[in-house]
VMD Tcl script that builds the backbone (N, CA, C; Angstrom):
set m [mol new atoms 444]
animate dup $m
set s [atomselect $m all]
$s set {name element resname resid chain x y z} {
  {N N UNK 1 A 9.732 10.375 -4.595}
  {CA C UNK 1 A 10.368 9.335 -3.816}
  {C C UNK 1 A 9.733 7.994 -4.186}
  {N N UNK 2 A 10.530 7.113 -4.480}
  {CA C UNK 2 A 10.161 5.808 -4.621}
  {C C UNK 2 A 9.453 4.779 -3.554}
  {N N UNK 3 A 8.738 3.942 -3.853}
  {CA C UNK 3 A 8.280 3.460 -2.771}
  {C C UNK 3 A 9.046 2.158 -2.206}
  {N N UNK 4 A 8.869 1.932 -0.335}
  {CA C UNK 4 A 9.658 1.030 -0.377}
  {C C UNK 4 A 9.786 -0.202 -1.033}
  {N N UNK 5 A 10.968 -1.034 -0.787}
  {CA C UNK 5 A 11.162 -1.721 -1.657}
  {C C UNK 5 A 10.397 -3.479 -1.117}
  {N N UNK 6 A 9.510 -3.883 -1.668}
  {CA C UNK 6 A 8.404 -5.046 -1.434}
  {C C UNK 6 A 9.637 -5.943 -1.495}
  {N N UNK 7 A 10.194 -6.452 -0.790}
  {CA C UNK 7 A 11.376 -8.160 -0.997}
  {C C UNK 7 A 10.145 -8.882 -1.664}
  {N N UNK 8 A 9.388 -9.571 -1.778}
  {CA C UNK 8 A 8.451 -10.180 -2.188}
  {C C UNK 8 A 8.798 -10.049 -3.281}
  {N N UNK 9 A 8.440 -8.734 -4.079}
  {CA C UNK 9 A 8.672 -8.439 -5.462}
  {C C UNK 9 A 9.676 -8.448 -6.158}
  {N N UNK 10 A 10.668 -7.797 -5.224}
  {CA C UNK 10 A 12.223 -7.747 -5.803}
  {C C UNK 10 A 13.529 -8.618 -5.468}
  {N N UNK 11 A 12.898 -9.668 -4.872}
  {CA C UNK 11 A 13.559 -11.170 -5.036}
  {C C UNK 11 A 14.234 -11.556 -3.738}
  {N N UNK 12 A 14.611 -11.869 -2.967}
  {CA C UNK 12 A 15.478 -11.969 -1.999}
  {C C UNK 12 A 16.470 -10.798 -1.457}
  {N N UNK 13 A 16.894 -10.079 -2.725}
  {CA C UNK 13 A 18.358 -9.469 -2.040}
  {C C UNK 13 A 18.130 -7.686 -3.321}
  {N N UNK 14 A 18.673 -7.300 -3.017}
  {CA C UNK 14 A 18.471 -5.944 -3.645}
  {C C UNK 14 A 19.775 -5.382 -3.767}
  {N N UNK 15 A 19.951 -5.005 -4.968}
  {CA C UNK 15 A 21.675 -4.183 -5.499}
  {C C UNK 15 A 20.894 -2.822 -6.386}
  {N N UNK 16 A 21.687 -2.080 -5.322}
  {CA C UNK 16 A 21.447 -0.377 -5.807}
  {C C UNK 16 A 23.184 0.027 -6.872}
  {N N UNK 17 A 22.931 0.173 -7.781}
  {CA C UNK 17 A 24.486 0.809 -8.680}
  {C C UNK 17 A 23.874 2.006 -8.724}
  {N N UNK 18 A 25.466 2.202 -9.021}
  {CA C UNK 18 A 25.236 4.165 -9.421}
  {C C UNK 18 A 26.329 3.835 -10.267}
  {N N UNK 19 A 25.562 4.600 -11.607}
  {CA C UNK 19 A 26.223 4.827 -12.815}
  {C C UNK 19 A 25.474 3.774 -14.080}
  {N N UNK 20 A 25.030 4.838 -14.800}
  {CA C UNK 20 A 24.489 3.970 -15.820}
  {C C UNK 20 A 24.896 3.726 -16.819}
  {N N UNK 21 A 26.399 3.373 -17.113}
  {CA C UNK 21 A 27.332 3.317 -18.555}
  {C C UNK 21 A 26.796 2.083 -18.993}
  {N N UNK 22 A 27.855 1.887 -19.622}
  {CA C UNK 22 A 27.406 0.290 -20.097}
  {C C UNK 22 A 28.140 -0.840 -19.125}
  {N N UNK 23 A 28.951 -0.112 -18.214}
  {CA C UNK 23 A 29.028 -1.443 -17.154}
  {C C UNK 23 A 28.337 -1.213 -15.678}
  {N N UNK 24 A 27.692 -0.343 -15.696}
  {CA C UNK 24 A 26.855 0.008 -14.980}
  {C C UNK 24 A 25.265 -0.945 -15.590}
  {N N UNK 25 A 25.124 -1.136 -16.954}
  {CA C UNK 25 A 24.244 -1.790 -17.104}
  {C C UNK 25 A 24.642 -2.853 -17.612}
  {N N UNK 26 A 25.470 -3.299 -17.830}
  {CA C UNK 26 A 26.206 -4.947 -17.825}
  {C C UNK 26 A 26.148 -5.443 -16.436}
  {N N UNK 27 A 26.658 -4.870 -15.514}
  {CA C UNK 27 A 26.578 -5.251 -14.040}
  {C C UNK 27 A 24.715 -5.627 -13.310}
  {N N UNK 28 A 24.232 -4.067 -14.121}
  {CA C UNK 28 A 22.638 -4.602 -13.527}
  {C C UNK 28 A 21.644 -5.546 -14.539}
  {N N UNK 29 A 22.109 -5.954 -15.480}
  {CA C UNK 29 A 21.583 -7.094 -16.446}
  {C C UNK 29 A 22.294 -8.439 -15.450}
  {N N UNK 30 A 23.023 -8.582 -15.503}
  {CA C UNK 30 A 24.072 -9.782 -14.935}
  {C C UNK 30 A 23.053 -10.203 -13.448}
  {N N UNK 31 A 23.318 -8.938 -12.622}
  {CA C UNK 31 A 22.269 -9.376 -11.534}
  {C C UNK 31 A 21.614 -9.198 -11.321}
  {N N UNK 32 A 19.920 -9.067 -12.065}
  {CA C UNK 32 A 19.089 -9.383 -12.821}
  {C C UNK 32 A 18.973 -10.596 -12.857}
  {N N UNK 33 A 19.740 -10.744 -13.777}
  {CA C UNK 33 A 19.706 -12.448 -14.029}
  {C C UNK 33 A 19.835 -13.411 -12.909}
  {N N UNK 34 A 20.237 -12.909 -11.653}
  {CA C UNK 34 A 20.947 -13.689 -10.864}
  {C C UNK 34 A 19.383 -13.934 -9.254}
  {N N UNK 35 A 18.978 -13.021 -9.720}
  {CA C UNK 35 A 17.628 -12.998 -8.909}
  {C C UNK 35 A 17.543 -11.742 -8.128}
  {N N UNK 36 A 18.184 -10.578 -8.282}
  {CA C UNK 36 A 18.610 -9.578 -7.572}
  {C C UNK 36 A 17.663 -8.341 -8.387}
  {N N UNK 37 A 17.151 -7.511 -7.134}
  {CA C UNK 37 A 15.910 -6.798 -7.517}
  {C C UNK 37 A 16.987 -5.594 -7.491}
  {N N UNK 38 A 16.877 -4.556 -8.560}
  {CA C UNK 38 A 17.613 -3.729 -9.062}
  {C C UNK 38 A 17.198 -2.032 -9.144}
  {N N UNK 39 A 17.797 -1.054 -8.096}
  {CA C UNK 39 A 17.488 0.422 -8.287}
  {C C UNK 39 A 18.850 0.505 -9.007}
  {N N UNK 40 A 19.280 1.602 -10.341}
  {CA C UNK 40 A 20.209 2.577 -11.274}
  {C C UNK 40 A 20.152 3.694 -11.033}
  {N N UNK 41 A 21.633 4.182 -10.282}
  {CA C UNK 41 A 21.425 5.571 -10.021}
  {C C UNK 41 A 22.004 6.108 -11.630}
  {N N UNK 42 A 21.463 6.914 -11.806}
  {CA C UNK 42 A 22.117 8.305 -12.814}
  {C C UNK 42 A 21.789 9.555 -12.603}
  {N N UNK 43 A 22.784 10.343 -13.185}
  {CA C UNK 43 A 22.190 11.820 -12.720}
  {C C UNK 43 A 21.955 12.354 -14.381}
  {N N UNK 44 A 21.836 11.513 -15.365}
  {CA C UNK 44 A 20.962 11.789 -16.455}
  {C C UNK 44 A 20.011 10.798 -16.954}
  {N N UNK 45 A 19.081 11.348 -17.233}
  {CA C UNK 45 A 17.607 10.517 -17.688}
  {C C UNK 45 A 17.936 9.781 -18.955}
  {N N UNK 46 A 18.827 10.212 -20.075}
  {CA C UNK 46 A 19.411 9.365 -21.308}
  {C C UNK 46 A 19.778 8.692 -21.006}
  {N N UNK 47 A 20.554 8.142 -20.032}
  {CA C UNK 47 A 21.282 7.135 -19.437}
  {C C UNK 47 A 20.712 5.965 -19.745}
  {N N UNK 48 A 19.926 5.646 -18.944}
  {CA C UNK 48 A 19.255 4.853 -18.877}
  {C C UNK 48 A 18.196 3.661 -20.421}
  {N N UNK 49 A 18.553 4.874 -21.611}
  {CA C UNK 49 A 18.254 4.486 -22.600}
  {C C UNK 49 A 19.503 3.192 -22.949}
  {N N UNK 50 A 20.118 2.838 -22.298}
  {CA C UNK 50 A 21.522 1.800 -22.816}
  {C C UNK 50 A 20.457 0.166 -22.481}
  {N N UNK 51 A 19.508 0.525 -21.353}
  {CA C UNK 51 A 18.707 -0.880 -21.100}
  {C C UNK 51 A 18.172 -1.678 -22.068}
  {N N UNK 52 A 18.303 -3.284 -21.893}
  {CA C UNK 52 A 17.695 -3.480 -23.395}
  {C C UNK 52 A 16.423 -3.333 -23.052}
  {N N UNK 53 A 15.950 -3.325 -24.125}
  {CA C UNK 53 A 14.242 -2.933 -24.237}
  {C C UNK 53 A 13.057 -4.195 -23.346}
  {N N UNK 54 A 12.448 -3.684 -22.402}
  {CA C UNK 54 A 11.571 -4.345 -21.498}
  {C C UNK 54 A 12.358 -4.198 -20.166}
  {N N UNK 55 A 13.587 -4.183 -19.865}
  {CA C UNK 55 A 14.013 -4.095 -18.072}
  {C C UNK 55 A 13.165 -3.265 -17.488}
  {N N UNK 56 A 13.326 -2.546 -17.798}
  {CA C UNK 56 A 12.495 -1.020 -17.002}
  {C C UNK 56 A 11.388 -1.258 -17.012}
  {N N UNK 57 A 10.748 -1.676 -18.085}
  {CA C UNK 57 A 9.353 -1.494 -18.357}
  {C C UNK 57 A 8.209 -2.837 -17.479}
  {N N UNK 58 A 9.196 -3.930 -17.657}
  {CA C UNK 58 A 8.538 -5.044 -16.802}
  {C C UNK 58 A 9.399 -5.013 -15.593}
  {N N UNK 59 A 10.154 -3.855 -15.041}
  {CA C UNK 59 A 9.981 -3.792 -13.314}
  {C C UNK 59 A 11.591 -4.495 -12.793}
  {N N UNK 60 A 12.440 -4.895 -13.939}
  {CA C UNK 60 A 13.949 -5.784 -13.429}
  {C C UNK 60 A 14.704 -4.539 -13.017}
  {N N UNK 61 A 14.519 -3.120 -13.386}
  {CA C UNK 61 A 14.993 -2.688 -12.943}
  {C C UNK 61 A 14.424 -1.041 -12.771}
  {N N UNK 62 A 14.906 -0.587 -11.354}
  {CA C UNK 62 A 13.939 0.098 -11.317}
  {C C UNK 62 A 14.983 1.990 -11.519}
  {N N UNK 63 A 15.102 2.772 -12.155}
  {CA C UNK 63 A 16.092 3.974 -12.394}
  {C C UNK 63 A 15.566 5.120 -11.401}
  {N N UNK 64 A 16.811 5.410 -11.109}
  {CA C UNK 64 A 16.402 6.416 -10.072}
  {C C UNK 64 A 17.325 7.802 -10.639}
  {N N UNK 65 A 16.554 9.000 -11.211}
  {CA C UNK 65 A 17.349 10.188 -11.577}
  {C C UNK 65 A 18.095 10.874 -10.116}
  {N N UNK 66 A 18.936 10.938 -10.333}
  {CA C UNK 66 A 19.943 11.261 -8.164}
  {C C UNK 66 A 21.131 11.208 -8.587}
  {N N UNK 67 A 21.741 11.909 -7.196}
  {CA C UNK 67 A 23.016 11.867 -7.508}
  {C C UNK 67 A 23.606 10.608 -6.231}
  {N N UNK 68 A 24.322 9.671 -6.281}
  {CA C UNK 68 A 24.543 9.067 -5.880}
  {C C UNK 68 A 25.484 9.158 -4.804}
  {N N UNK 69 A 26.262 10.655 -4.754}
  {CA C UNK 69 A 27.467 11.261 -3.988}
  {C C UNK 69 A 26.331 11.450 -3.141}
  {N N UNK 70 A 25.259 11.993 -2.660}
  {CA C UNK 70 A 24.312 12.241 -2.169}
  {C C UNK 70 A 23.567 11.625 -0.934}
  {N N UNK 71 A 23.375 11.734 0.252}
  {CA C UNK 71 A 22.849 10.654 0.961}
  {C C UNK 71 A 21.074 10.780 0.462}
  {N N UNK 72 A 20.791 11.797 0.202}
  {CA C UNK 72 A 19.169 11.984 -0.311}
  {C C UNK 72 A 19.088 10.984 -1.639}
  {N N UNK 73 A 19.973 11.273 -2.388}
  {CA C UNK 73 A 20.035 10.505 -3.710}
  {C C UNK 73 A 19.995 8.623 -3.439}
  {N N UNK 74 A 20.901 8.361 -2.451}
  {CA C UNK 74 A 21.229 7.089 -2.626}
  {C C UNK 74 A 19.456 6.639 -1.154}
  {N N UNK 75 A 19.143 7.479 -0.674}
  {CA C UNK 75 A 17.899 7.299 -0.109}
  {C C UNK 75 A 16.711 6.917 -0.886}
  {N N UNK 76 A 17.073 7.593 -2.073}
  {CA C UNK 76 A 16.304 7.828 -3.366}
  {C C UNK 76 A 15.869 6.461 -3.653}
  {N N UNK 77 A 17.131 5.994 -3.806}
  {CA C UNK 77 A 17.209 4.683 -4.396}
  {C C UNK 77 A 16.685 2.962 -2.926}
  {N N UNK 78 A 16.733 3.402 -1.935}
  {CA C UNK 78 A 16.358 2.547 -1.161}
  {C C UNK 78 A 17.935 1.726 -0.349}
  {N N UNK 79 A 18.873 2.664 -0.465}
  {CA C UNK 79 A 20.300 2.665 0.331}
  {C C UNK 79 A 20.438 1.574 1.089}
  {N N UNK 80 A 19.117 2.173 1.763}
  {CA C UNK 80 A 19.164 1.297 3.395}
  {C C UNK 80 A 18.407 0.057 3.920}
  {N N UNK 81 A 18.105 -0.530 2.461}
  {CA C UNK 81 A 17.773 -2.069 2.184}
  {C C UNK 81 A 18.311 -2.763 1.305}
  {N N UNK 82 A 19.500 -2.394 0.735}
  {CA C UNK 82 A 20.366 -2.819 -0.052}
  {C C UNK 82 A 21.381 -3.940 0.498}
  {N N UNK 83 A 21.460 -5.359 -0.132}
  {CA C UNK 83 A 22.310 -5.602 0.536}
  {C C UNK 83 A 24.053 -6.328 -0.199}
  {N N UNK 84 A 23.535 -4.781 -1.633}
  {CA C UNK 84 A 24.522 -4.687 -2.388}
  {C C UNK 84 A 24.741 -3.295 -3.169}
  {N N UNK 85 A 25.920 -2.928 -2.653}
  {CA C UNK 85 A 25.924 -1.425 -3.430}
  {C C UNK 85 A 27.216 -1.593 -4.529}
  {N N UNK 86 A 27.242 -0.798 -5.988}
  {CA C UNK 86 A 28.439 -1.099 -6.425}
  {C C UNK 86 A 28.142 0.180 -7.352}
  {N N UNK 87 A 29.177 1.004 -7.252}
  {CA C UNK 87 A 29.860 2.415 -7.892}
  {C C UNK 87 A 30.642 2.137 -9.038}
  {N N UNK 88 A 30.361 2.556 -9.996}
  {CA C UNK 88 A 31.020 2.777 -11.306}
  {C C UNK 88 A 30.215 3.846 -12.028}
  {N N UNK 89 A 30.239 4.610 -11.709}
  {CA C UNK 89 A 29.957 6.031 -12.639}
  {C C UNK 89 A 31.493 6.697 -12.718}
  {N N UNK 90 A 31.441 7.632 -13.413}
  {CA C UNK 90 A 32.662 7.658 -14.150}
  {C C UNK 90 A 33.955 8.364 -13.619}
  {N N UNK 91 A 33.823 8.537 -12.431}
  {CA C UNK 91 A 34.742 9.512 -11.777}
  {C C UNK 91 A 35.145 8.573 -10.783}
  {N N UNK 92 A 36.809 8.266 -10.243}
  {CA C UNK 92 A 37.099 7.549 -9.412}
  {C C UNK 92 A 36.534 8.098 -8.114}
  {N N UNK 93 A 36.715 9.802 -7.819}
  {CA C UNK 93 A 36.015 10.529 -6.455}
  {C C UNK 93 A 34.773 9.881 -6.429}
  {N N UNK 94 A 33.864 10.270 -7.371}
  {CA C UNK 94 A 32.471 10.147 -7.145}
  {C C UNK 94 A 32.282 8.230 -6.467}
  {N N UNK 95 A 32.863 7.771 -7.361}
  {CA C UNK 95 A 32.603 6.132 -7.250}
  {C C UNK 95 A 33.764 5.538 -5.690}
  {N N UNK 96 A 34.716 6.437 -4.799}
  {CA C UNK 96 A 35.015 6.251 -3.528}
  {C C UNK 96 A 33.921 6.701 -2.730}
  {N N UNK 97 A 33.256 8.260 -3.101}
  {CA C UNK 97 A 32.530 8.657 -1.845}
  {C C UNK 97 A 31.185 8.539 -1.671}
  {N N UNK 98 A 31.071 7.799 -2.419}
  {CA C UNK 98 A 29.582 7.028 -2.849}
  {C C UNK 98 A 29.587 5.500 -2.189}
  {N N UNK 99 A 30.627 5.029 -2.208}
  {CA C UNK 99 A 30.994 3.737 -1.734}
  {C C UNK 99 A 31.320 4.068 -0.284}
  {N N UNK 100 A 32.171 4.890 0.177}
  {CA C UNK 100 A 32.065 4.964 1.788}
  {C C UNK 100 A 30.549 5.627 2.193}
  {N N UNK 101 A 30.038 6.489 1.445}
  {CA C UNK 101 A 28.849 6.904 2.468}
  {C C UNK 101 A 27.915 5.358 2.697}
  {N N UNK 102 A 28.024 4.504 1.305}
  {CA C UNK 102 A 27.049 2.929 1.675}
  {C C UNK 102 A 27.649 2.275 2.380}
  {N N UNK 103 A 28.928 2.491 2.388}
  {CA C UNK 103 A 29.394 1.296 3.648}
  {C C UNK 103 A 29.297 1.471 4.857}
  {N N UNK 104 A 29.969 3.076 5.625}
  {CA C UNK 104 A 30.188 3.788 6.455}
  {C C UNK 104 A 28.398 4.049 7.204}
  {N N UNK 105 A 27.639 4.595 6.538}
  {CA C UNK 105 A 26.587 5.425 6.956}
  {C C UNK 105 A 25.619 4.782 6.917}
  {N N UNK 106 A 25.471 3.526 5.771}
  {CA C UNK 106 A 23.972 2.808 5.463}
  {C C UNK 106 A 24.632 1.304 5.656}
  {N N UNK 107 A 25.599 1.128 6.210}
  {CA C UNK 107 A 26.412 -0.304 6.161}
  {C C UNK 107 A 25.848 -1.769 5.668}
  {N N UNK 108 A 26.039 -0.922 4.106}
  {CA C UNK 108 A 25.520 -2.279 3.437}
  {C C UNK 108 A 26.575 -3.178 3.320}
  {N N UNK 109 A 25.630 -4.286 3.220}
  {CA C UNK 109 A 26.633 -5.624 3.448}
  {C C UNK 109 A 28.254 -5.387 2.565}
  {N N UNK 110 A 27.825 -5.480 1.499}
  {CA C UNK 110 A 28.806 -5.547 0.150}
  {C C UNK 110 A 28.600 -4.327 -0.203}
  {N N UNK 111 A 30.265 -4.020 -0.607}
  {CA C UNK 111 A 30.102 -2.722 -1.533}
  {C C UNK 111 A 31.305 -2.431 -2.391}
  {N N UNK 112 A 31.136 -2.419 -3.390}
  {CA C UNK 112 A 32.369 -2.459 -4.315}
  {C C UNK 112 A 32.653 -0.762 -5.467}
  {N N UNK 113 A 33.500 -0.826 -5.378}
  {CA C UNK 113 A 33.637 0.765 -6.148}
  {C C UNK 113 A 34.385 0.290 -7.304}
  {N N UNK 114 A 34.523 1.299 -8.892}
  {CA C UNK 114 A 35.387 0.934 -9.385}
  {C C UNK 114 A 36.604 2.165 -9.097}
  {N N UNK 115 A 37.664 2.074 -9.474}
  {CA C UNK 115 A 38.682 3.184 -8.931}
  {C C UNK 115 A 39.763 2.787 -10.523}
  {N N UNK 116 A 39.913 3.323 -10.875}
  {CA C UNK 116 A 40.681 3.618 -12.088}
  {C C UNK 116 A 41.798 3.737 -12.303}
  {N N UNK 117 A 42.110 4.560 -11.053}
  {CA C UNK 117 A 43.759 5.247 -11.116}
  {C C UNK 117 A 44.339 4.448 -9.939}
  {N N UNK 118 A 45.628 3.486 -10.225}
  {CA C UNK 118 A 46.247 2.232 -9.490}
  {C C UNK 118 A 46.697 2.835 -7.943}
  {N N UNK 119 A 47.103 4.385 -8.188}
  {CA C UNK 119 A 47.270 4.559 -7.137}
  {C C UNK 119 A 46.197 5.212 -6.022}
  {N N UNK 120 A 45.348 5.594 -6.433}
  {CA C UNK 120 A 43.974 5.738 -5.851}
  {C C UNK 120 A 43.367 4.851 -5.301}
  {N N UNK 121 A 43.301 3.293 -5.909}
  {CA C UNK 121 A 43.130 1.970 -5.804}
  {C C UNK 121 A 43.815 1.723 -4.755}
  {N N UNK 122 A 44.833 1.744 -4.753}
  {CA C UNK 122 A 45.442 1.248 -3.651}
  {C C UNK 122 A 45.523 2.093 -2.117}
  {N N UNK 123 A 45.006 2.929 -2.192}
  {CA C UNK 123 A 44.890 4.137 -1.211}
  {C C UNK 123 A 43.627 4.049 -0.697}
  {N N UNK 124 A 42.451 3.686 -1.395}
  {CA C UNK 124 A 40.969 2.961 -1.142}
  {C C UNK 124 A 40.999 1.950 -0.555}
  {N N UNK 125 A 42.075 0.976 -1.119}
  {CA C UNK 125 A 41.438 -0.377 -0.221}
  {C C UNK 125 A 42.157 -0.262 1.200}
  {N N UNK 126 A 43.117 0.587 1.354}
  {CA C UNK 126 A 44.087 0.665 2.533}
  {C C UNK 126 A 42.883 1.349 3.581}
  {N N UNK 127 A 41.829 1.596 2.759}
  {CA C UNK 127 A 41.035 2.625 3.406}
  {C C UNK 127 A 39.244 1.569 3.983}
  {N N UNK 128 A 39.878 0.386 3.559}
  {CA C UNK 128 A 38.999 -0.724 3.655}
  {C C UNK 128 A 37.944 -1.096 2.501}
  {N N UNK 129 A 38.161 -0.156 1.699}
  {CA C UNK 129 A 36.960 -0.418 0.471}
  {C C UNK 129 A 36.954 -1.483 -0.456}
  {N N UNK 130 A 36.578 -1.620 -1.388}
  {CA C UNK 130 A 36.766 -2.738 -2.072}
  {C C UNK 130 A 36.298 -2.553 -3.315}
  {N N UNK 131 A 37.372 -2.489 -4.355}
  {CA C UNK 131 A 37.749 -1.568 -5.270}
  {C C UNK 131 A 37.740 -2.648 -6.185}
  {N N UNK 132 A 37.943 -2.544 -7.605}
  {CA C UNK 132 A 38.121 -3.140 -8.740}
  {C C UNK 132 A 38.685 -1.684 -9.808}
  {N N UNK 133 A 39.666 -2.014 -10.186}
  {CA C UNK 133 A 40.614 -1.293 -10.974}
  {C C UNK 133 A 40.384 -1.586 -12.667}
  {N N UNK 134 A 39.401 -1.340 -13.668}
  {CA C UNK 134 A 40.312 -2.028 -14.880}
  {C C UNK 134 A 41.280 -1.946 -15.787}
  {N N UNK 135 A 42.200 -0.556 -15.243}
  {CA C UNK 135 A 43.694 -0.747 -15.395}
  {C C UNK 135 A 44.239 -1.530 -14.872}
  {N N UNK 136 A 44.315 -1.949 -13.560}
  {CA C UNK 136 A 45.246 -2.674 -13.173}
  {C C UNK 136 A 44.782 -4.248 -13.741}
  {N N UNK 137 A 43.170 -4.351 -13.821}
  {CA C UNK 137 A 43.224 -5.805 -14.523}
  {C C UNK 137 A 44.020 -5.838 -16.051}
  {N N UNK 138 A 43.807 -5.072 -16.849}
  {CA C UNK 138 A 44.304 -4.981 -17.971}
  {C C UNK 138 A 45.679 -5.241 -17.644}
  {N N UNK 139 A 46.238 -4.280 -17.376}
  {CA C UNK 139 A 47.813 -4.511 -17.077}
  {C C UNK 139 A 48.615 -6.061 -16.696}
  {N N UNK 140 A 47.443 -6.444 -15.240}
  {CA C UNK 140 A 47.911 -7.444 -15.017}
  {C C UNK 140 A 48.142 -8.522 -16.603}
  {N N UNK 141 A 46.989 -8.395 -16.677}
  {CA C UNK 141 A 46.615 -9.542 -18.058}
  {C C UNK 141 A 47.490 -9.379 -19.589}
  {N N UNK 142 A 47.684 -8.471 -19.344}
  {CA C UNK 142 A 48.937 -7.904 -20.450}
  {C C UNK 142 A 50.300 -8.617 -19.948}
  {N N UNK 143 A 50.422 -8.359 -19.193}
  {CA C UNK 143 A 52.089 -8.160 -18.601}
  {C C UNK 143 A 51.678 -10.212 -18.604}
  {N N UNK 144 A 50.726 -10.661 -18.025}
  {CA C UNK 144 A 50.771 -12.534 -17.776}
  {C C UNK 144 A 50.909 -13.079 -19.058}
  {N N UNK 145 A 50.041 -12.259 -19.854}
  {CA C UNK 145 A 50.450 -13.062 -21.721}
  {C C UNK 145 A 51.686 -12.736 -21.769}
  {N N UNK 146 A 52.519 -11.415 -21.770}
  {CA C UNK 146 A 53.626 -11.544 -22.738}
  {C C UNK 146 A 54.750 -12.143 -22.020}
  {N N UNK 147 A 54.721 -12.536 -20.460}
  {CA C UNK 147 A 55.780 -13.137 -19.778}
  {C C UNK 147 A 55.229 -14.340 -20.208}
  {N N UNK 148 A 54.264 -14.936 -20.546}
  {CA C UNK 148 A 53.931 -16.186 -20.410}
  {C C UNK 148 A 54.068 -16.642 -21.400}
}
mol reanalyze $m
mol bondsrecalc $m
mol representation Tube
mol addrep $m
């Protein structure tokens, strides 16, 4: 178990992700940068090899092996001082019920999921969540160039 999380150390505000792809670590580089002290859920230890070299090591971000569907897992990670959670690991299920247990159970401030499938998306946010699709951005952005 990790220890709690020092605000002192980890900047003002704290964002826990789950999923360590590459927009899972585009997202935790970005806020990083932004002053935001950083736990990475994955439920593989390679994962985490996508960081550029020094995050981990000088402390920007801190990886937590868990499963993030998990309330132990996302405990793992310090859930319940977060006052940013955001899901993109690779399964639209995993990245809804990961996002309601942080909103619902640990009611972190912000919490954003990604959701993939438009109509899933739209069945999530009806459900109050707050979703980001990048089919439907694509699409949109497709369909605005060629009408435009």
């Amino acid at each position: 178990m990790l220890p709690p999380v020092d605000r002192a150390d980890a900047g003002s505000r704290l964002a826990v992700i789950m999923g360590c792809g590459r927009l899972g670590v585009s997202i935790a580089t970005a806020l990083s940068e932004e002053g935001y002290g950083l736990r990475i859920l994955d439920t593989d230890i390679a994962a985490f090899d996508l960081f550029p070299p020094g995050m981990i090591e000088e402390g920007h971000v801190v990886p937590v092996v868990a499963d993030g569907t998990l309330e132990s897992g996302l405990r793992e990670a310090s859930i319940q001082d977060a006052d940013i959670f955001v899901a993109v690991a690779g399964r639209d299920v995993q990245n809804a019920l990961a996002a309601q247990i942080a909103q619902h159970i640990f009611r972190v401030p912000t919490v954003i999921c990604r959701i993939n499938d438009p109509a899933r998306k739209e069945m999530y946010d009806q459900l109050g969540l707050m979703t980001i699709s990048a089919t439907k951005l694509a699409t949109d952005m497709i369909v605005r160039t060629s009408v435009g």
